[in-house]
ZAMARGU-4260 file (C-alpha; in steps of 0.2 Angstrom, whole numbers, plus 5000, padded with zeros to 4 digits):
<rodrens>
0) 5272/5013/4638 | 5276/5004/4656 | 5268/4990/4663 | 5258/5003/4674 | 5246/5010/4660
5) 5231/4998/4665 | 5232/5007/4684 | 5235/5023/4677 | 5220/5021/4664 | 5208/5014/4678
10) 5213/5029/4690 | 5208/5042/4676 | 5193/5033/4671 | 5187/5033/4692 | 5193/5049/4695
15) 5181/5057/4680 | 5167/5046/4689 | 5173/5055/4704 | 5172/5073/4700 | 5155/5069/4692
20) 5147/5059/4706 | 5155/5075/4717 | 5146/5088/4708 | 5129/5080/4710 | 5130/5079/4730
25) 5136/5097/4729 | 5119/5103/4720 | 5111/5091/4733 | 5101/5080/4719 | 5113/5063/4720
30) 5098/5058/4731 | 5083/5065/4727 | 5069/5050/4722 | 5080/5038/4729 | 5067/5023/4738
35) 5074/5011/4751 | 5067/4996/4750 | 5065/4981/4766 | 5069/4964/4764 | 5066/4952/4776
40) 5080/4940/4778 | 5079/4929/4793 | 5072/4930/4810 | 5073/4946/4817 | 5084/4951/4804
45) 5079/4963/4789 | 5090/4970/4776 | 5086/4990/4769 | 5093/4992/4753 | 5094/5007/4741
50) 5092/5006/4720 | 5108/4995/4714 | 5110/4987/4732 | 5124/4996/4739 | 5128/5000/4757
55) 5113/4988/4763 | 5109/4991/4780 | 5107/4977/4793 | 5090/4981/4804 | 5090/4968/4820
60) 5073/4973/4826 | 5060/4967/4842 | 5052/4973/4858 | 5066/4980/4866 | 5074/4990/4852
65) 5080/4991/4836 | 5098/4988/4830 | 5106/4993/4812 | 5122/4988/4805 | 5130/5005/4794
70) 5120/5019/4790 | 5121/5023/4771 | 5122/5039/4766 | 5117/5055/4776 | 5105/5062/4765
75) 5096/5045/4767 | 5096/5045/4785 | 5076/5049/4787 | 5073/5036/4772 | 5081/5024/4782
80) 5073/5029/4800 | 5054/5028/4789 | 5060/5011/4782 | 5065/5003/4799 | 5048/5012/4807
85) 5040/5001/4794 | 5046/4985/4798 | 5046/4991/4818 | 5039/5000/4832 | 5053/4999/4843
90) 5066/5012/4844 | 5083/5014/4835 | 5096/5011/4850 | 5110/5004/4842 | 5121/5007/4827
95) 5138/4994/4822 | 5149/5001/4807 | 5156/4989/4797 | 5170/5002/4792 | 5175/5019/4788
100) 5166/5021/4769 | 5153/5036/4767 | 5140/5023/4760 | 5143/5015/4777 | 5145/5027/4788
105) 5135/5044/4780 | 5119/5044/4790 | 5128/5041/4808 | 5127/5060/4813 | 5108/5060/4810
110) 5106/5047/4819 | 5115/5052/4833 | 5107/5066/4834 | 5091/5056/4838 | 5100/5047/4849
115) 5107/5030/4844 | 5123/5023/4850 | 5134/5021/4837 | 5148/5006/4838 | 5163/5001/4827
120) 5183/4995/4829 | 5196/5006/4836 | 5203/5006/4819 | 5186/5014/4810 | 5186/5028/4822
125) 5204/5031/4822 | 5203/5036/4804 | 5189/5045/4806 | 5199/5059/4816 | 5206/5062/4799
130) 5203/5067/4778 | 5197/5050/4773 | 5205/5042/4756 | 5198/5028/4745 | 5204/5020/4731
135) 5193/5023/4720 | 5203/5034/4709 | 5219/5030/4712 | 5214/5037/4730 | 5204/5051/4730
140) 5199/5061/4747 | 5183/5063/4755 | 5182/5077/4770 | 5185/5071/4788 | 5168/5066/4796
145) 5158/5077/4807 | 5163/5074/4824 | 5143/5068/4828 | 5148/5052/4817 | 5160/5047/4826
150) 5158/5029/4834 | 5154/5032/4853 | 5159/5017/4858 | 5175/5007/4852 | 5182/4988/4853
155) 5198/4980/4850 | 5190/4961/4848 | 5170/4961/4849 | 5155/4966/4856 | 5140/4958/4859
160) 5121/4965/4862 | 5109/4953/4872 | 5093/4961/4865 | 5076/4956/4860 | 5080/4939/4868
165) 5094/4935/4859 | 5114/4938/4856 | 5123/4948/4844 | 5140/4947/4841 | 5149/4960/4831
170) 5169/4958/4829 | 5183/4963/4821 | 5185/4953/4803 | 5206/4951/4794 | 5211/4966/4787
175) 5202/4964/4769 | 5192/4979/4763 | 5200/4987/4778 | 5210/4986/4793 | 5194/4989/4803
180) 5181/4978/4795 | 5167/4970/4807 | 5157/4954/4804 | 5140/4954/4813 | 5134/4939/4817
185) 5115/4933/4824 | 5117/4916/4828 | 5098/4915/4833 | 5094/4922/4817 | 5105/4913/4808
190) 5112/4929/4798 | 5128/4936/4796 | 5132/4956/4788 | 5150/4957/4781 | 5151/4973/4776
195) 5161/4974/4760 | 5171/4961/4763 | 5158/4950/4754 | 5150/4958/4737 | 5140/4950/4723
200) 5140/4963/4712 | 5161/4968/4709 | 5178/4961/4712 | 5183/4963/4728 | 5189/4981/4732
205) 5204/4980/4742 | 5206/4997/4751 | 5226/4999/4753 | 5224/5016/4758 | 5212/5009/4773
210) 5223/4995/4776 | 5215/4981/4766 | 5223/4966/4759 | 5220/4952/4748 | 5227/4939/4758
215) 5215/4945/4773 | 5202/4945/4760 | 5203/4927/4760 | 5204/4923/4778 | 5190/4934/4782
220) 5181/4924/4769 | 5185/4906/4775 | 5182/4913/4790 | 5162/4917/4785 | 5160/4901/4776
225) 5168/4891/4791 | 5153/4902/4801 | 5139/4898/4790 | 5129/4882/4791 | 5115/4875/4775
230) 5102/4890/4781 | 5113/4903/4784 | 5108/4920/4777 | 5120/4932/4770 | 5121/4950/4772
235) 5133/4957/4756 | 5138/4975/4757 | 5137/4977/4739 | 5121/4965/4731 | 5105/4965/4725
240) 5100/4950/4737 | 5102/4940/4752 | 5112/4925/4747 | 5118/4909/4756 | 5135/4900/4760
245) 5137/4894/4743 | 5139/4911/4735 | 5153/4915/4748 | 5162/4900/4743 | 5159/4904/4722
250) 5166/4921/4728 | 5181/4916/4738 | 5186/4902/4725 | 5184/4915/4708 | 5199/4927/4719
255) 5209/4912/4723 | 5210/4907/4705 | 5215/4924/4698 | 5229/4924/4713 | 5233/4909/4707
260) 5234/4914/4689 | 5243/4929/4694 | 5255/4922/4705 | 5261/4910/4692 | 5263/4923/4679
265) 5273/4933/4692 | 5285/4919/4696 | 5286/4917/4675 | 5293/4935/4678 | 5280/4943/4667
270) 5276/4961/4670 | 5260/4969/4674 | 5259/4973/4655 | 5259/4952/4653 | 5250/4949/4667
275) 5234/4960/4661 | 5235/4954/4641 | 5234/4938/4648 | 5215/4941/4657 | 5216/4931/4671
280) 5198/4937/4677 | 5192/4934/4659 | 5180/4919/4664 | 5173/4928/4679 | 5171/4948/4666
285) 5154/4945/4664 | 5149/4943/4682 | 5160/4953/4694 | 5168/4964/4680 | 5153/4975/4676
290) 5155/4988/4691 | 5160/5005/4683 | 5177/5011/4691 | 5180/4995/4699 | 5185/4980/4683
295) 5198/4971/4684 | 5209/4984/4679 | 5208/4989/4696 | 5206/4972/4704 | 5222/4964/4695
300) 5233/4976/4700 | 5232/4977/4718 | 5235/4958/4716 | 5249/4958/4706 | 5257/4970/4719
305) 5253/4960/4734 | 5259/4944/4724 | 5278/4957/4723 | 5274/4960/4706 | 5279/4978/4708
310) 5276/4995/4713 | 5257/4997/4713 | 5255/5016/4707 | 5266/5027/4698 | 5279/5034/4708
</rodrens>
């Protein structure tokens, strides 16, 4: 058996995941008594959230308009305009995608269609002008979005709102979950959203089919943590709960240890097969390895290939 079965076991095991998860949106049910639930967070800052915490949406809200960071899923567009109307009565005027992902990105055309401005990095819209792949799955395909989802309005750096009295700076993260992640940050608020560059509930997921790295992964990180004061509240793309600097730091110091692990093990000239009997995640299994189609069968991997381990897939 080669060193790649652990990749090729994972792929099978997301890809079944896949065709299930697939078949649910097709008879339109996926969704259906699915409650969004508001959180404040800080400021003018909420966070709107689905069962299980995933996609949570960013909701800057005040007199002069409301702003969102991603949009979840389409079917869940007027679930997340009710929730926002709960917490609000201004109107939705601005959207900021974190990155191209359909739990991110799903409910943009809706809300286009009622007229908010959606924003994001040249890089997000780029590859939204194509069939969109992700690596869950050994990287399956997802159709191209509608062309009423595309970002309107594009930037190479940042962008900052001055609304509702105060400034909002949105800008473009290193390549970690992607090549076009975007931090938001609300310095008044004291809030930062990190897309998926920052979870609580998995190993990072490092798309390398949407240019995401692990070596980005960890600047993007010291970057938040070098952001984030005592109070700061945190935004995780992927968690169950608003969370503070310290959780970032926990997070960032559990991947630096398995690429440290890794990398040693690499230099010991041990295959993938080695590398993977060996558990370097085993202390942190319990807690980020629980994520069905995303273990550390798939996070070690893409590691070990960064590291120049080897070939990541089967060729």
């Amino acid at each position: 058996m080669t060193n790649q079965r652990y990749v090729v076991a994972a792929m099978f095991m997301a890809a079944c995941l896949g065709v299930v998860a697939a078949a649910q949106q097709n008879l339109g049910g996926q969704f259906q008594g699915v409650e969004l639930t508001t959180v404040p967070v800080a400021g003018n800052v909420h966070m709107v959230q689905r069962p299980g915490g995933g996609g949570n949406v960013g909701a800057f809200v005040g007199p002069e308009g409301v702003l969102l960071v991603d949009s979840l899923f389409g079917p869940l567009a007027d679930r997340l305009v009710a929730a926002v109307e709960g917490i609000s009565d201004g109107e939705i005027r601005f959207l900021i995608n974190t990155h191209i992902h359909p739990d991110h990105i799903g409910g943009n055309e809706p809300l286009a269609n009622r007229g908010v401005l959606i924003f994001a990095h040249d890089n997000v819209r780029v590859r939204a002008l194509e069939r969109l792949r992700f690596p869950r799955g050994g990287g399956r395909f997802a159709p191209q979005p509608p062309e009423g989802a595309r970002p309107i309005v594009t930037y190479n750096d940042t962008v900052s709102f001055h609304l509702n009295g105060e400034e909002v700076r949105a800008f473009l993260a290193p390549p970690a979950h992607t090549d076009g992640d975007t931090f938001v940050h609300f310095p008044d608020s004291d809030v930062l959203h990190l897309g998926d560059v920052f979870r609580t509930t998995s190993y990072p997921i490092i798309d390398v089919y949407n240019g995401g790295t692990l070596a980005g992964t960890l600047d993007a990180l010291e970057l938040a943590i070098d952001m984030a004061g005592p109070g700061t509240r945190v935004i995780p793309g992927h968690g169950l709960r608003v969370v503070g600097r310290d959780a970032m730091v926990e997070f960032l110091d559990m991947i630096v240890d398995v690429r440290d692990q890794v990398l040693r093990m690499i230099s010991d000239g041990q295959s993938l097969d080695e590398v993977m009997a060996a558990q370097p995640t085993a202390a942190y299994d319990a807690k980020w390895g629980q994520e069905a189609g995303w273990t550390a069968n798939d996070f070690v991997p893409i590691v070990y290939h960064e590291l120049g381990g080897g070939a990541l897939y089967r060729r």
